[in-house]
C-alpha positions in Angstrom: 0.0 0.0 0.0 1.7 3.4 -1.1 2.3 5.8 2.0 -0.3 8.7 2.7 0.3 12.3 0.5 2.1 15.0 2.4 -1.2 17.1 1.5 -3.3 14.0 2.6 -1.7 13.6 5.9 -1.0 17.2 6.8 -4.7 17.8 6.1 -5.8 14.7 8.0 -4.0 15.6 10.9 -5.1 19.7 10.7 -8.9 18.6 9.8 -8.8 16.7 13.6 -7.2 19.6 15.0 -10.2 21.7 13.6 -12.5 19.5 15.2 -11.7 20.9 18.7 -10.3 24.4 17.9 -12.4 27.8 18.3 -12.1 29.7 16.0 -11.9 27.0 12.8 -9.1 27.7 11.1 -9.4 28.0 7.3 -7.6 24.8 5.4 -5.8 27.6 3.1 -2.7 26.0 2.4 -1.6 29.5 0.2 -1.4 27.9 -3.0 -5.1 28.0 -3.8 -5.2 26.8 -7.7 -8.0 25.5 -9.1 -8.3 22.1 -10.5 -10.1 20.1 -13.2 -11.8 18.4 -10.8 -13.2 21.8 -9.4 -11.3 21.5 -6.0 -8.5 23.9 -4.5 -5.1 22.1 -5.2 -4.1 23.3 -1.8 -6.7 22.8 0.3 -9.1 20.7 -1.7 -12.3 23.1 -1.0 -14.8 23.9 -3.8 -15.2 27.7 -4.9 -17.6 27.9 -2.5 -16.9 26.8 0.4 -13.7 29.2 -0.2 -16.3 32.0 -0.7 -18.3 31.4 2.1 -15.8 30.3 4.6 -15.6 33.7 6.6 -19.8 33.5 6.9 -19.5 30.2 7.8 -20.7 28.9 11.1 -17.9 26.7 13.3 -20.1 23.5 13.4 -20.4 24.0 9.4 -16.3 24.9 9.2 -15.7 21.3 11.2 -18.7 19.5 8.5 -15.8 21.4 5.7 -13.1 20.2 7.5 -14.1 16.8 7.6 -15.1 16.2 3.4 -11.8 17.9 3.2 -10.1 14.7 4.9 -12.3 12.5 3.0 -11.3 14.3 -0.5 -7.3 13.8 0.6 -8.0 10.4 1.7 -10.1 9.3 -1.4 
């Protein structure tokens, strides 16, 4: 079985982190390219939940957090 991603494990291990933290920290990884498959390269966020992150509530921030680690895992 091939070893995790860097991206895939550093956003595994930051998407638990955002589980507890107040505030949610944004995934934003600065590189913030779109892809083909309409996700960020860096963070692996659509275009909208980039948009509406800062109007975002924290219990929907976690919800983002978590398809975030499913997306790096998948």
């Amino acid at each position: 079985m091939p070893s995790e991603s860097r991206l895939a494990a550093d956003l595994r291990r930051r998407s638990i982190a955002a589980q507890y933290a107040s505030p949610v920290a944004s995934p934003c990884r600065n590189v913030c390219r779109m892809s083909d498959d309409g996700y960020c390269e860096g963070c692996l966020r659509t275009i909208e939940e980039i948009a509406g992150w800062s109007g975002y509530s924290e219990a929907d921030k976690r919800a983002i957090w978590r398809a975030v680690a499913q997306r790096a895992a998948a």
